[in-house]
Every structure is written in C-alpha cells, then in structure tokens.
C-alpha positions, 0 to 999 in steps of 0.5 A, a space after each residue: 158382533 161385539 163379542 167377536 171383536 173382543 176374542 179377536 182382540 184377545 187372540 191378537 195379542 196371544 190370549 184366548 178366553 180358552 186360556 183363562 176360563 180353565 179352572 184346573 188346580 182352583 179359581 178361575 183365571 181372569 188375567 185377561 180381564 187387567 191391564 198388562 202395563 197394571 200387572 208389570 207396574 204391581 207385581 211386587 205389590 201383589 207378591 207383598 199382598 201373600 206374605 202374612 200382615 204384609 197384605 195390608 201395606 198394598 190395601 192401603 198403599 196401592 189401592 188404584 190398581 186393579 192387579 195389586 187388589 185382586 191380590 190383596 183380596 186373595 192375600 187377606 183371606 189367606 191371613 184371616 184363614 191362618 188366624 182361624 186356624 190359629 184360634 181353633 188350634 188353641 180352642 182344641 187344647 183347651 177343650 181336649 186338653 194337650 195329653 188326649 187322644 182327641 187332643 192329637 188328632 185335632 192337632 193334626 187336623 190344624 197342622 194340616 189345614 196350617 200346609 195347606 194355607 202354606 201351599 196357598 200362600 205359595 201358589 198365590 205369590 207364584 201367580 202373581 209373579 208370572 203376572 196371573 190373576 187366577 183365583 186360589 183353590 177352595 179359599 179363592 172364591 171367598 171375597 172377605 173384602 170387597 176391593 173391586 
C-alpha cells in the first residue's frame, strides 16, 4: 500500500521509478531519490565536484547537500583514477624504458585509459548539469569515499 503511494507520488510529479532504474551507458540513475530544491541550489558545486583537485572544495565546503556529495564522490574517484593512471604510466617507462616495444604499448594502454577518464569526467559534469545523479560507467559503483 505504501509503495504505491510513493510511485503515485513520483508519477505526479512527472518521474517514474521506470526512469531512473535504467542503467544504459553505466550507473544507475537515482535523481528520484534527492530533493529537486537540492539539485537546482548545487549544481554548480557538482560540476566543481569533475574538474580535477577542484573536487575537494565541494567535500569540504558543501557537505550538507545530498546532490553535491554524490557528485563529489563520483568526481574524487575519477581523480584518483587519474592519478593511478599517471603512476602506471610512469612505473611503465621505468620498467620498460622509453625506446621499446613494450614500452609503446604500455604508453598506448595508459593513453587510453587517460580519454576514457576524460569521456568520464565529461559525462559526469553533463549530469550534473541536466541535474542527474546517475552513477559513471565502470568507475561509478566504486565509492572511494564514503559521504552519504
């Protein structure tokens, strides 16, 4: 009986839980679940949260809203995940040294890994422009950080 209510109440307001529970390209979107007065007050804060050591000022300046740490979360991943890449590329030339075989294709790996971050980084900060909390591909479910 409950439950019903609560789809009522989503469907009303123009969102059904059919929406958000479609995982395509990633995550799960879970927009449903924050407060849209949140999302429009903190989007700016959440496109901060994608752009490289920028993600700390919303950790520690916006920690009361739900939205902004969601992104953050999702933003500190993605920088960490630069930064191991970063390290591996580096452990790569020392180990294989720069004129190799092994060498060049550990480069390409690492170059790879670096536009897929970069893909990443652009569709979290399109998401949290249109106001959307939905997860990133593959690095999404990865909660370094426990905010919530």
């Amino acid at each position: 009986q409950n439950q019903g209510y609560q789809n009522q109440t989503y469907q009303n307001q123009g969102y059904t839980n059919q929406n958000y529970s479609n995982q395509s390209m990633g995550g799960a979107d879970t927009t449903y679940m924050y407060d849209p007065m949140d999302i429009q007050a903190n989007k700016a804060m959440a496109i901060l949260s994608y752009i490289g050591i920028l993600c700390l000022i919303p950790l520690f300046a916006n920690h009361t809203s739900r939205y902004a740490r969601f992104h953050t979360v999702q933003g500190f991943t993605l920088f960490l995940a630069g930064i191991v890449v970063s390290v591996l590329r580096g452990v790569g030339r020392a180990a294989f040294g720069y004129f190799t075989i092994a060498s060049a294709l550990w480069s390409l790996l690492c170059s790879l890994l670096s536009i897929a971050l970069f893909v990443f980084i652009i569709l979290g900060i399109i998401n949290a422009a249109q106001g959307k909390a939905k997860e990133l591909p593959i690095i999404g479910q990865l909660h370094v950080i426990h905010l919530f």
